[in-house]
N, C-alpha and C positions, 0 to 999 in steps of 0.2 A: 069305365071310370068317368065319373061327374064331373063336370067343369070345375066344381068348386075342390074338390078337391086336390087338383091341379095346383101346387105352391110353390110358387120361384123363388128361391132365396140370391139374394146377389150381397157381394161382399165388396166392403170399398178396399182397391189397392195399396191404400196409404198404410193400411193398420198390414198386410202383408210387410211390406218395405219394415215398419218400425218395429214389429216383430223381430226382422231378421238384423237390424241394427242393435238392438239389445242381447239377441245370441249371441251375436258376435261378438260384442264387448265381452261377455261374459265367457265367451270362453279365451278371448284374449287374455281376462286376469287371472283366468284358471294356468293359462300358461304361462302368463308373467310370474306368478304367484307361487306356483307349483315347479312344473317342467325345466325351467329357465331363469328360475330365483338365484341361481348361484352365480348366473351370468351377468342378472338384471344390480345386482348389489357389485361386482367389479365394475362396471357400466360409473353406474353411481360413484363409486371409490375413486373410479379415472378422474371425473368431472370434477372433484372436490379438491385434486391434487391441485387444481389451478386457479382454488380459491386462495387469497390473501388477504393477510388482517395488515391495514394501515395503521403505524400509530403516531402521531402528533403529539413530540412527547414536551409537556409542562415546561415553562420558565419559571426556574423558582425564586421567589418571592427574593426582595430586595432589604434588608434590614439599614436602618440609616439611625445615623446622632440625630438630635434635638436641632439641628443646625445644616441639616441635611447630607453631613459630611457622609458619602456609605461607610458600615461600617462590615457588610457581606455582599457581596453582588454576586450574579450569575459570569461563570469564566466567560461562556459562550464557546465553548472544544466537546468535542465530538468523537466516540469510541468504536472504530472498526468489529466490528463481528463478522464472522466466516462461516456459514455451514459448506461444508467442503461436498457435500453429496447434491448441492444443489448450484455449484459453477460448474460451468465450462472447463473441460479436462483439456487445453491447449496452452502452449506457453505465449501466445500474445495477451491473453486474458492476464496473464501472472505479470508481464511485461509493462502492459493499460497501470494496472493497478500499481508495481513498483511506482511509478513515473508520477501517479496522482497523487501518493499517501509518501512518498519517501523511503518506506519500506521494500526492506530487499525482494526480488523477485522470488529468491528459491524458498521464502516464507509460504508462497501461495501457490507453492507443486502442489501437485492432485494427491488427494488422499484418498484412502476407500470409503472413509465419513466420521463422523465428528466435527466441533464446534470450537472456534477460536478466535479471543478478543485478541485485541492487541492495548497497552497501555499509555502506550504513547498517545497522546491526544490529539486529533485533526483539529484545523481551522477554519472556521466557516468556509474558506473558498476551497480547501482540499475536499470539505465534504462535500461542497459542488461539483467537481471533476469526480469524486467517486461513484457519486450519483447518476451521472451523465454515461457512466461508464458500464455501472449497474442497466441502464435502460439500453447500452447500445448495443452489450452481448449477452442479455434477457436474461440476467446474473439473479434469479431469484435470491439465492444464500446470501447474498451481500445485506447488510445491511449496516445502519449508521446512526446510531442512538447518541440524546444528548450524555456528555459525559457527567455531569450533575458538578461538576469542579465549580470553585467559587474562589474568589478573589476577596482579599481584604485586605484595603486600602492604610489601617492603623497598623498594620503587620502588627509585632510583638503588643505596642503596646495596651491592645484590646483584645490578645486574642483568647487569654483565658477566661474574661467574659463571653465573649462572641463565641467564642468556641470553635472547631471547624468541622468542616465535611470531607472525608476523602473517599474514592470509591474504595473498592478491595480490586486486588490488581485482580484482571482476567471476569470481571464480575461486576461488569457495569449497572446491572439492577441493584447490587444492594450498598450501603455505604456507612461508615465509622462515624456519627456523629457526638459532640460533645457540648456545652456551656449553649447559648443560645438557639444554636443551631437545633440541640435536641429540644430543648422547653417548646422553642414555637415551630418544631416540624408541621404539627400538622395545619398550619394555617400558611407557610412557605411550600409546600410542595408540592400544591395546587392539583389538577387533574388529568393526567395523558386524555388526549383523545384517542377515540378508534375508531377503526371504518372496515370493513370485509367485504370483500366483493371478487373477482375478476379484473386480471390486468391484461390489456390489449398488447397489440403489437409495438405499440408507439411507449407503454411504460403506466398507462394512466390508467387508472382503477375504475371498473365499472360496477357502483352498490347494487348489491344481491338485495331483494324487498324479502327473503327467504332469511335473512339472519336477523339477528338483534339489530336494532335502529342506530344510525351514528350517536357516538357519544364527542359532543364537541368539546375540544381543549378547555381548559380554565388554570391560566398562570396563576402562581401562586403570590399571596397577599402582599403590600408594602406594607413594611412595619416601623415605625418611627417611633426610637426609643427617647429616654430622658437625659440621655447620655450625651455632654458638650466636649468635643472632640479635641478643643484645647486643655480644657481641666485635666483631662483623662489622660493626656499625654503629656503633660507638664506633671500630673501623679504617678504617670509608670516610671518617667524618667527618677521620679525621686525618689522612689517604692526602690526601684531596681538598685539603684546605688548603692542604698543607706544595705538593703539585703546583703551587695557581692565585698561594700568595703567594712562590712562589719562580721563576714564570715556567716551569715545568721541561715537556720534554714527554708526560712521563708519569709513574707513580709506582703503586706497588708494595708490600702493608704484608701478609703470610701470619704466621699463629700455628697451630703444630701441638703437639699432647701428643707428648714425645718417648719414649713411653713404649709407645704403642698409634700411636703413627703415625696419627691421628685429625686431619685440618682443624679448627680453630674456626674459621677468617675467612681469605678471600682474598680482599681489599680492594683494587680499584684506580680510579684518575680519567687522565684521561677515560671517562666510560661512557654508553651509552643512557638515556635517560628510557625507560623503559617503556609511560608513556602517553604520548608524543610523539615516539614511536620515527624518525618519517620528519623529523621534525625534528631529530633529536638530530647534532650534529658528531661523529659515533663509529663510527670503520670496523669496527667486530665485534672489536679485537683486544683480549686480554686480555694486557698485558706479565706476570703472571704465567708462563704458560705459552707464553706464542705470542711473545714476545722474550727474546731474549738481552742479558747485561749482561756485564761485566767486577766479579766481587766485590773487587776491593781488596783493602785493608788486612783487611778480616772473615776472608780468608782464611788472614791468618797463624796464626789457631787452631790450624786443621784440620795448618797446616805444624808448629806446636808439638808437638803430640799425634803427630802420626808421630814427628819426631825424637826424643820421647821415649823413643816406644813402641820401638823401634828402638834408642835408647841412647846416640842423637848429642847429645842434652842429659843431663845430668846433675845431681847436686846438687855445687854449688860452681864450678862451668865460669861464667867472664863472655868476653864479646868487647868487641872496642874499635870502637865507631862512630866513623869521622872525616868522617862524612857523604858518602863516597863508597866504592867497593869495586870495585876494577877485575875484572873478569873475565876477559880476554883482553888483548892491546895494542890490540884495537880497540874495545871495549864496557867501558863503565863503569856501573854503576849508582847510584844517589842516595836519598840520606833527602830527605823535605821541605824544598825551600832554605828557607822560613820559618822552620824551626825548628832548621835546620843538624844539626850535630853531637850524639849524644849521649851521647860520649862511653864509659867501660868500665861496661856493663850486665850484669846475669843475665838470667832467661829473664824472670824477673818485669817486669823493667826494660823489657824491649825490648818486649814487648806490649802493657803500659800506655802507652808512650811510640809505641809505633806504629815502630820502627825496620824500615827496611826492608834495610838493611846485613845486620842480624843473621839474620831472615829469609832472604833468597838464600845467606848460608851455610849456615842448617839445610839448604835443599834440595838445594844441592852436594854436601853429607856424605853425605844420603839416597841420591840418583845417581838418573840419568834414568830408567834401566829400574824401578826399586822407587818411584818417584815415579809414573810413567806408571799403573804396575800399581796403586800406591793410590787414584789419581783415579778407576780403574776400579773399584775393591770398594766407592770412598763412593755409586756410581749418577753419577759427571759424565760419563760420556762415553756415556750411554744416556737414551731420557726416563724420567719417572716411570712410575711402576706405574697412574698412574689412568686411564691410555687417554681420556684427554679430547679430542676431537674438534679439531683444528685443531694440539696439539702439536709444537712445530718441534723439533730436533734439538738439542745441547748442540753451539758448536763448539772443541774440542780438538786442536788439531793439531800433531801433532809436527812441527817447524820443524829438518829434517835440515842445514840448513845453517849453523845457528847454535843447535846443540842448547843449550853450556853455558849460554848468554846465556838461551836462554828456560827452563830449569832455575830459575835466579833468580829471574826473572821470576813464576815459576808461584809459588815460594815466597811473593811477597805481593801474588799474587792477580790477575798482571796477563797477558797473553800469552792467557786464555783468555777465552770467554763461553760464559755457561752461564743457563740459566731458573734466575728464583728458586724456583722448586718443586723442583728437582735441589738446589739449595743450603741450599734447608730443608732438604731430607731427610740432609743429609751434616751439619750441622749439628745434628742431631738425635741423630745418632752418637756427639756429643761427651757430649751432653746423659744419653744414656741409659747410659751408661755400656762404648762402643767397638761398639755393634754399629747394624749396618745397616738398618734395618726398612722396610718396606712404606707407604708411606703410605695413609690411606683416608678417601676422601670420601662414599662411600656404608655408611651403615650397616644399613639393611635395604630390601628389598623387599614387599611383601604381608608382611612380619612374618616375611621370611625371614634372617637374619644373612645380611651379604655378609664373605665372609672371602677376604683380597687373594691374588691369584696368584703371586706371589714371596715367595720364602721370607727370614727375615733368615739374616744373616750377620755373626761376628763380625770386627771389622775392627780392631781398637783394644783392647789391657789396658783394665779398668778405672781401675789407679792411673793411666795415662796421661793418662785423659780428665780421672780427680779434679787431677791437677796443672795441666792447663789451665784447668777451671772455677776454682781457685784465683788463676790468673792475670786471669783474666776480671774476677773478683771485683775484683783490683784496678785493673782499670783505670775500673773506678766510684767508687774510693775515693780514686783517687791519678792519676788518669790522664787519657785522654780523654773520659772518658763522665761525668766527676765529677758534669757538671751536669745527668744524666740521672737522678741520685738518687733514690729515695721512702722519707720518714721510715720508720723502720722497721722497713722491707726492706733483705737483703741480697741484692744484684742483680748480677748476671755481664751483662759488653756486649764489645762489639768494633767500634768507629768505622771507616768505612774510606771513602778517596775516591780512585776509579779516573779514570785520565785517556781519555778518549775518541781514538783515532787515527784518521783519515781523512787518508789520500795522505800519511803519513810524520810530518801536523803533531796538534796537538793540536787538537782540532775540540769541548769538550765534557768534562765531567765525570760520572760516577755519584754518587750520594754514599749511603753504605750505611751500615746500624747492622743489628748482630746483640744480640739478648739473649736470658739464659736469668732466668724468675723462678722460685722462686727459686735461688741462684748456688750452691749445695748441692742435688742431688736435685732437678733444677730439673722443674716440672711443665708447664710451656710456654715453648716457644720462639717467639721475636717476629724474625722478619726483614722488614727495611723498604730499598728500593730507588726513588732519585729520581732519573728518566733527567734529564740536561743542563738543571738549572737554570740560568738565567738573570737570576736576579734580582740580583745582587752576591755571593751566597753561595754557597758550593760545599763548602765542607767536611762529613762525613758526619756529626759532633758537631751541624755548625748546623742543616741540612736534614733531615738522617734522624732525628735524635736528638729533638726534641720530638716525632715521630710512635711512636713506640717508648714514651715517659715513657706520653701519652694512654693508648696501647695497654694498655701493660702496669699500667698502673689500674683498667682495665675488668678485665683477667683477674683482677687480681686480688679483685675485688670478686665478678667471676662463680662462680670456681673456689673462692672462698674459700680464699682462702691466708692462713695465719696469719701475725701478725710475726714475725720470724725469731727472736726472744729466745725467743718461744715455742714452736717450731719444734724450736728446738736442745734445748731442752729435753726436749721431749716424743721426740726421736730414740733417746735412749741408754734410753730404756724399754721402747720397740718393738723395739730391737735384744736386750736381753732378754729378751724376751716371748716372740720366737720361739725 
């Protein structure tokens, strides 16, 4: 053999060595994978058992008056939960825990498993000792959720606005909301956090980089309504009375700025106790928004001001009331037989004295279709702008088969129902001088200005409105509302009592008062609504009308409204000035 054919091959060791590290792996997976998959997944299963989800559960949002008074706060109580498959089966465990929570020990004998709240609600430092208790006999199943209870400071008389929250007993996730609570849940109930990891020996959690990323807490929002905590309880107090000592089944007392379309008070009786919510005789409905009424006589305002606006009223035009007014050969309509006839009035006449004769003619002249279309630019035949949770519909209905009849009809206030939150707001129209506006109950968020989603619209001259507020004026001075007077003040009202029909007969009365204070440039409007008194009284002077005087004494006192000599006064300076 030739030298050259002589060939050494030498091999480097390293590539042996990484050779045999790659078999190996490889047939490691083959037996992880294969041979030992059933072991390798219990393995796995084991490890997972001593994974835990923290949760950092939300402070929810704070609801407050215009004045900061709260009107819903956070309780700050705290709801025991048990999985009984994951404590300690000894009776010191049961013993720990009687002693922390109050709870009897033989509540917390060993079970073979399942799950159990308790209702009773802990206090922050009991959930501190149950906690402490939890970490010291490595009590995974314990746990101590917020109880989501809430406190309100107005008790009764906010709370069928506010609304409330209660858990369901044994079922601390989920909860009964109603009136504000449910409209702005989701901006109050802000975000649990979470965390999943491993918990040491000591109780503290060690984040797995294997699971979803923490989700940090976010309390839920401050919300600060329009609502002044005196108005509103100086209207419950008078809401509630005028309802229990007139027998009535409900009742109804809203004050709005007509100027910013701003709540100060939506007052109503019957309502929830707060803290004795499962007791309370109160089905959740609020008649401000969640019933319809018949406005009456209040409504002949609103009929004045068109016909003025329009030109069917004039200066110097009277009619002659002979306390009835035929409409067809088949339908007649009526002034109050108590009061009969009232003979040849102006526009002044007929609003103080409450004619209803006069009335169905304004709306006649007006005509069905520009009548129809004006019910639609004041908001009646649409709900409110506040999207309040439960809101029922206005109902408006054109009656094609006896249009002219209910023409009249609509002119003093009767043929329709409508919420009194729609009737404030059209109301307000008068107030503000012919335009439309947005009402609003929410004032801010986290200190964000809430500014309403509909726009205003003008619907009404000024002089139009100024000559009804003038009439208004008089029917406190000379008219129905005389004895709803306060020294001092000069005060604009509108008495009205609607007759209730079921199956053709009269089945019931509304009895309603509108006012503006003051009766010039007024700064708040007072609408007061008492469903079917009962008591001997029905008139909207006897029942509505001392709810209204109350009211609008508070406003006055709140808002600081001057006397009106002073008022006037100081008018024609400011009118200069600018």
């Amino acid at each position: 053999m030739s030298r050259k054919s002589k060939k050494i091959y030498s091999i480097n060791p390293a590539i042996f060595c990484m050779a045999g590290l790659f078999g190996f792996a490889g047939l490691s997976q083959i037996k992880l994978q294969g041979f030992e998959a059933e072991k390798t997944t219990e393995l796995a299963d084991k490890v997972h058992k001593y994974v835990v989800e923290k949760i950092d559960t939300a402070k929810r949002g704070t609801i407050y008056c215009r004045d900061m008074t709260p009107l819903a706060t956070d309780a700050n109580s705290f709801v025991l939960t048990i999985n009984f498959g994951k404590i300690p089966r000894v009776p010191g465990f049961g013993i720990a825990l009687s002693e922390a929570t109050g709870i009897p020990a033989l509540e917390f004998a060993d079970r073979e498993k399942g799950t159990r709240s308790w209702p009773t609600a802990l206090t922050p430092e009991q959930r501190k000792r149950v906690l402490a208790i939890k970490k010291d006999w490595s009590a995974d199943g314990v746990s101590v959720d917020s109880a989501q209870d809430r406190t309100y400071p107005l008790g009764q008389n906010a709370s069928s606005l506010v609304g409330i929250q209660r858990q369901q007993p044994g079922d601390p996730k989920n909860a009964v909301r109603i009136g504000l609570e449910a409209s702005l849940n989701d901006v109050l109930q802000g975000v649990n956090g979470r965390q999943r990891g491993l918990q040491d020996n000591n109780g503290d959690l060690l984040p797995l980089r294997s699971y979803e990323p923490e989700v940090l807490r976010k309390d839920g929002s401050k919300v600060v309504t329009t609502i002044d905590s005196n108005i509103q309880t100086s209207a419950a107090l008078a809401i509630r009375e005028a309802v229990e000592s007139n027998k009535a089944d409900d009742g109804v007392a809203v004050v709005a700025n007509p100027k910013t379309g701003e709540i100060y008070a939506i007052a109503t009786w019957p309502n929830a106790n707060p803290d004795d919510a499962a007791q309370s005789k109160w089905d959740g409905k609020n008649p401000a928004y969640k019933e319809v009424l018949e406005p009456g006589s209040t409504f002949k305002i609103l009929t004045l001001a068109k016909a003025v606006n329009d030109g069917v009223v004039r200066d110097g035009m009277h009619w002659n009331c002979t306390g009835a007014y035929a409409i067809n050969s088949k339908s007649t309509i009526h002034c109050d037989k108590s009061h009969g006839s009232h003979g040849v009035v102006d526009a002044e006449d007929a609003i103080a004295k409450s004619c209803n004769v006069t009335a169905a003619q304004w709306a006649l002249k007006i005509g069905n279709e520009k009548f129809l279309d004006y019910l639609g630019d004041l908001g009646l035949r649409e709900k409110s702008n506040l999207e309040i949770f439960g809101e029922v519909k206005n109902m408006i209905v054109p009656d094609r088969g006896a249009p002219r009849l209910q023409l009249a009809e609509w002119g003093y206030g009767q043929s329709m129902n409508v919420t009194p939150l729609t009737l404030t707001r059209a109301f307000c129209t008068i107030a503000n001088g012919g335009y439309r506006i947005p009402l609003k109950l929410i004032r801010s968020i986290d200190g964000v200005d809430q500014k309403p989603k509909s726009a205003s619209k003008q619907v009404l001259s000024k002089e139009s409105c100024d000559y009804t507020l003038e009439c208004m004026h008089a029917v406190m001075e000379k008219g129905t509302g005389r004895n709803m007077r306060i020294e001092g003040y000069d005060l604009g009202g509108k008495t009205g009592t609607a007759q209730k029909l079921g199956k053709g007969v009269t089945s019931g009365h509304v009895s309603n008062f509108v006012g503006m204070i003051p009766a010039k440039d007024p700064q708040a409007v007072v609408l007061v609504m008492v469903n079917n008194p009962k008591g001997g009284k029905f008139y909207g002077a006897d029942v509505a009308g001392p709810v209204f005087t109350r009211v609008a004494q508070s406003v006055i006192k709140n808002l600081r409204i001057p006397l009106s000599h002073q008022l006037n006064q100081a008018m024609p300076a400011a009118a200069a000035h600018k």
